[in-house]
N, C-alpha and C positions, 0 to 999 in steps of 0.2 A: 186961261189954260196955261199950264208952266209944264215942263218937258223938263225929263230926265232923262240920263243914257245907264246901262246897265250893261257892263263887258263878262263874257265867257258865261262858266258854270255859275261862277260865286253871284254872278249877275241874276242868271236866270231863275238861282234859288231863293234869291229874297225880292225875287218877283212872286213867287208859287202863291200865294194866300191871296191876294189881289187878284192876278191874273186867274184862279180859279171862279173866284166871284165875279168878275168881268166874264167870264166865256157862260155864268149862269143865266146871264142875263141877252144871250145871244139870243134872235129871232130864229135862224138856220144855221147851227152850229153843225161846222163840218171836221174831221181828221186836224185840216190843218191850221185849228183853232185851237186846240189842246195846248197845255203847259205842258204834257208829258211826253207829245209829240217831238217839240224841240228837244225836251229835254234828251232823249234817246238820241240824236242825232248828234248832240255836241255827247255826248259823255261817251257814244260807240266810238267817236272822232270820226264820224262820216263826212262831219265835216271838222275842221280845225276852232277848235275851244276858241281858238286865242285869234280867233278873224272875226267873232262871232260878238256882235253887240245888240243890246232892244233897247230903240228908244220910247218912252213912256210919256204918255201924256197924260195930266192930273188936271182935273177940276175941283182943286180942294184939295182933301185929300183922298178923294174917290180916283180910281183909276177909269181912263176913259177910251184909253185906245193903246195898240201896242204894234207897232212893226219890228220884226223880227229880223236884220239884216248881218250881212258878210262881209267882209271885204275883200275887196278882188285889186288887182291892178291888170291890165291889160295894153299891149303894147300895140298902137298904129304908128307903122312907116316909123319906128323908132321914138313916138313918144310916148312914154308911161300917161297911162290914162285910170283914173283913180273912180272907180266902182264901190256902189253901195247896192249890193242886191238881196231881193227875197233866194231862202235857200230852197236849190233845185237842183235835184238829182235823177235819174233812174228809179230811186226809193221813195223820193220825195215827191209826186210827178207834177203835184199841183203846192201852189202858193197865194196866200192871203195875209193880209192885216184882221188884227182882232178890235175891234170898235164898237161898246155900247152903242145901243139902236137908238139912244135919244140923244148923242153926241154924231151920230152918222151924219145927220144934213149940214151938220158945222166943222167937218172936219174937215179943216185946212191946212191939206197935206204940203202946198207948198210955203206956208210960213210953216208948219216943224221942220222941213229938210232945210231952209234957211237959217232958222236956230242951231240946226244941228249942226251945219257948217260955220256959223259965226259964234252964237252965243257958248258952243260946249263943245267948238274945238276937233268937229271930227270934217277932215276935209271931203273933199269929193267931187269928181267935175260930170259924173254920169248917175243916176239911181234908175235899177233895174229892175223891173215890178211884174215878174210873172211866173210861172204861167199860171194865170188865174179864169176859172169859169166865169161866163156867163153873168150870172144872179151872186157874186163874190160882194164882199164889204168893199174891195179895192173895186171894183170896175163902177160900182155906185158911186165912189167920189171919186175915181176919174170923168164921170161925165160931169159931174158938181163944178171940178178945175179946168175944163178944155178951154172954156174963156175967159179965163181969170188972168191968163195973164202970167207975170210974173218973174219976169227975166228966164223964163226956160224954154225949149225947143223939144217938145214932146211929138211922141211917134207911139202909136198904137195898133199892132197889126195880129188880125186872128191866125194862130198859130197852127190848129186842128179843134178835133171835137171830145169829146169824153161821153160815152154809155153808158145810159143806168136802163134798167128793168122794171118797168112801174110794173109795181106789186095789185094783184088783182083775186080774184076767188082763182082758184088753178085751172080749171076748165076756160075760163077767158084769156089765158096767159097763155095756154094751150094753143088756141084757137090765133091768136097773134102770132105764133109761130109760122116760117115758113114753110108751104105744103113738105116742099124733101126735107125739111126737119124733121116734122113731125113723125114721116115713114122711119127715119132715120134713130128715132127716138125708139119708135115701138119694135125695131128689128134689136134694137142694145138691148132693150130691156127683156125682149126676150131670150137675150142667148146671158144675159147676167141671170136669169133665173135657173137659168140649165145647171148651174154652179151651185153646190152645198155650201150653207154656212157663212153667208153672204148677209152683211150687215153694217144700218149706220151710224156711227156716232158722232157724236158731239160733247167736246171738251170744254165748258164753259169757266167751271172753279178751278181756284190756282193749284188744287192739286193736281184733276185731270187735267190742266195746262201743261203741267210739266211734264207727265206723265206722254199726253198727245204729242208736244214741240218738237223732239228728237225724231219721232216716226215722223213727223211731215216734213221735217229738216230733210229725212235720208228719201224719201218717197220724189221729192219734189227735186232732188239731185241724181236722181235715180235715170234719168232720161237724157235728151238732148240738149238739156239746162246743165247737166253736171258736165257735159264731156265740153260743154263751149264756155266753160268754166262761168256762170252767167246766174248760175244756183246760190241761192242764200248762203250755205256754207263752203262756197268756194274762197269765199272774202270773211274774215275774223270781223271785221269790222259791219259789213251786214249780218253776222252772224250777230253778233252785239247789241245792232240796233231792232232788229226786231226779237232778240232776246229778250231787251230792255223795257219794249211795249209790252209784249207778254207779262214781263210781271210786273210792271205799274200800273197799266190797265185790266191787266187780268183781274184781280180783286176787287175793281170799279163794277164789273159784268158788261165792259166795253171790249173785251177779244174771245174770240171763238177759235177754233180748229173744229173743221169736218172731217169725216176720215171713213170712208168704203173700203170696208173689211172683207177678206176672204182667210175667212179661216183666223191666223196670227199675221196674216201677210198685209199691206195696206198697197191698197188697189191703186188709190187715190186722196188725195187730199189738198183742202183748203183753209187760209192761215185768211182772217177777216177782225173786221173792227166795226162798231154800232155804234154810231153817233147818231143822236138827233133822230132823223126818221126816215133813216139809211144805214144799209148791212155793206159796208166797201168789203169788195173783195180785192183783197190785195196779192195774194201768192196762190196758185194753184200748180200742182203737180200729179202724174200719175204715173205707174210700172207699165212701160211699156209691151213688157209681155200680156198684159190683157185688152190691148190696143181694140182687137176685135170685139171686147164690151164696152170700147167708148168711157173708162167709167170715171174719166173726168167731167165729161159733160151730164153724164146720168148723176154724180153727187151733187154739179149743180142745181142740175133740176130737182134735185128730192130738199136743196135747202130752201129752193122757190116755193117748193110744198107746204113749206113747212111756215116760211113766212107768210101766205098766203093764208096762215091761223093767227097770225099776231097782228091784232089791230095798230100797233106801233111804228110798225116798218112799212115803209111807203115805195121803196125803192130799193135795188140790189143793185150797187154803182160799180161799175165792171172796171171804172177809173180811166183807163186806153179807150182807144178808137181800133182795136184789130180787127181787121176782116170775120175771122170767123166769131165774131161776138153778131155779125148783122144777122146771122138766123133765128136769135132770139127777140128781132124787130125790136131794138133799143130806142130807145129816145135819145137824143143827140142833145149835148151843151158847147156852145160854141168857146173855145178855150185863147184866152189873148197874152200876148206881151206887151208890156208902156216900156216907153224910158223917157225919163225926164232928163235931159241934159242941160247942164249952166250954157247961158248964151256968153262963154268966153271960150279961148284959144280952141283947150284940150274938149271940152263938154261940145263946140262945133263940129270938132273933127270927127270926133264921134257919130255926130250926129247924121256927117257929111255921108261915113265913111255907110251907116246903116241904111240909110234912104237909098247910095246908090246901091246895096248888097240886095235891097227888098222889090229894087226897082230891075235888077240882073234875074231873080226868081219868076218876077210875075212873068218878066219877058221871054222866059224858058219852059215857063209855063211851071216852074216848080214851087210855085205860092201855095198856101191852105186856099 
C-alpha cells in the first residue's frame, strides 16, 4: 500500500474521480463520506483551505482509503503541540475515514500516520479522530489497532449519543411514540387543520432547490436561532456551505427541503440529505407565530409519513442527542473521540494533560 498526501482545494479536486468510486463501493455510506461533503466545507472556508490535507492510500492504482484531516496547533502550559485532526464543527457534528470494505481489516492506521510524519514530511505529535459513531469505518479499525502497539498512547472516550428514527409502516412509528406525544400530536393537528390553505411540499430538483433554500434560509432565522445569531444566515460562511451542498448534491437527488405552507407564508421547514438508507435531517426551523400548531414537529411527522412508503429509507437520523428528540423513542448510537498521540515530549503532554481533563469529568460527574 503507498500513501499519498493531497493539500487544500487543488487537492481535494483531483481526488473527486477516485474518491467517488471508492465511496461506491461503501457497505454504510454516510454524509460524511461524500467528496462533496468536504468539498463545501473547505471552498465555504468553514474551515481553512490551507490547514486542510487528505491523505490517500493506494493499492495499485486503485484508491483504498482516505482520511480527511486539519491542522491545528494548540498550546499546553506554553508548548505548541502539533494536531492532525478529523474536521469537526457545529456543521460538521460527526467525523469518519472513508475505506473500501475489503481494505477495512488491513487498514493500518498507525503505519500511514508514521509515513505521514516520516516518509511525506507532514509533522505531528497528537492525531485526533472524532467524533465518530458507533458502526463508523474509524471505530472498526480502532478496535483492529488497540493492541498493536506502536509507539502511541491512545485514549478513546464515548463522547454522547446521536438519534435516528427507524422507519417502520406509520401506524407502528406511531405507536412507539410517547403516550403525551402522541395526545400532543393529535391536538397540533387538529388546530393546523382549523387553518385554510395548509400544505406540504417538497423541494427535491435543482430548480425547486433554489427556489425552496431562501424560504427555509429566512423561516429557520425567523425565531430564537436568528436573534442568538446561531441561524444558517447569520454566518456568510454557513451560509455557503450549505448553499454549496445544495447545489452539488442537489442534482445527485441527495438534498431535499420540506416546507409547511400556509397560504405564501412558511410555517416551517426542513433542509435534509439521503444517503445510503438514511434521510439526516440536518436544519429545521419554524415562525414562531404558529407556535400553537407545533408545525415543526407536525412537518416532521408528515416526512416520517412519507418515508414510511419508500422502501429505501431505513432511518430519519435526527444527528444530535437533544432532549425533545426522546418523544419520538429514537434509537441511540454511541458517539466516541480517539487520539493517538506519539509516545515523545509534546504527544505525552498531551496525553497527560487529557487523561487528567477526562478523569476531572468523570469525577464531577460531567462524563457521557
Amino acid at each position: 500500500m503507498r500513501i499519498g498526501v493531497f493539500y487544500g482545494l487543488a487537492g481535494i479536486d483531483a481526488l473527486a474521480a477516485d474518491w467517488r468510486a471508492l465511496f461506491d463501493q461503501l457497505d454504510r455510506p454516510g454524509y460524511v463520506h461524500l467528496w462533496e461533503w468536504h468539498r463545501c466545507y473547505l471552498e465555504s472556508e468553514l474551515f481553512d483551505p490551507e490547514s486542510a490535507l487528505f491523505c490517500a492510500a493506494y493499492d495499485g492504482d486503485r484508491l483504498m482509503a482516505v482520511l480527511p484531516l486539519l491542522r491545528e496547533v494548540k498550546s499546553l502550559l506554553g508548548v505548541p503541540v502539533r494536531l492532525l485532526v478529523l474536521p469537526l464543527n457545529s456543521h460538521t457534528p460527526h467525523a469518519d475515514i472513508i475505506a473500501d470494505p475489503r481494505a477495512q481489516a488491513d487498514l493500518d492506521l498507525p503505519r500511514i500516520l508514521h509515513l505521514l510524519r516520516t516518509d511525506l514530511g507532514e509533522p505531528w505529535d497528537v492525531v485526533r479522530l472524532g467524533l465518530t459513531l458507533e458502526d463508523s469505518i474509524l471505530n472498526a479499525a480502532m478496535r483492529e489497532m488497540r493492541n498493536s502497539g506502536r509507539n502511541l498512547l491512545t485514549m478513546t472516550y464515548q463522547e454522547s449519543t446521536s438519534n435516528a428514527i427507524k422507519i417502520a409502516p406509520y401506524d407502528e412509528m406511531f405507536a412507539r411514540f410517547s403516550r403525551n406525544f402522541r395526545g400532543s400530536l393529535r391536538n397540533a393537528r387538529n388546530r393546523l387543520a382549523k387553518l385554510e390553505g395548509v400544505e406540504f411540499r417538497v423541494a427535491r430538483s435543482p430548480a425547486e432547490l433554489e427556489e425552496a433554500f431562501p424560504r427555509f434560509l429566512a423561516v429557520e432565522a425567523s425565531g430564537w436561532k436568528g436573534k442568538a445569531g446561531t441561524a444558517i444566515q447569520c454566518d456568510s460562511r454557513h451560509q455557503a456551505f450549505y448553499s454549496g451542498y445544495v447545489k452539488h448534491l442537489g442534482p445527485k437527488g441527495r438534498c431535499r427541503i420540506d416546507l409547511l405552507m400556509h397560504g405564501k407564508r412558511v410555517m416551517a421547514g426542513q433542509l435534509a440529505l439521503v444517503v445510503g438508507d438514511r434521510l439526516y435531517s440536518f436544519k429545521i426551523g419554524y415562525d414562531e407565530s404558529y407556535k400553537r400548531e407545533a408545525p415543526g414537529t407536525l412537518l416532521q411527522e408528515r416526512v416520517l409519513q412519507e418515508l414510511a412508503e419508500d422502501p429505501h429509507i431505513r432511518y430519519m437520523d435526527l444527528i444530535s442527542n437533544q432532549k425533545a428528540q426522546q418523544h419520538w423513542r429514537p434509537l441511540h448510537r454511541r458517539v466516541f473521540m480517539h487520539y493517538l498521540c506519539r509516545a515523545a515530549p509534546r504527544g505525552a503532554l498531551f496525553w497527560v494533560a487529557m487523561r487528567t481533563r477526562h478523569a476531572w469529568r468523570f469525577a464531577t460527574g460531567k462524563a457521557s
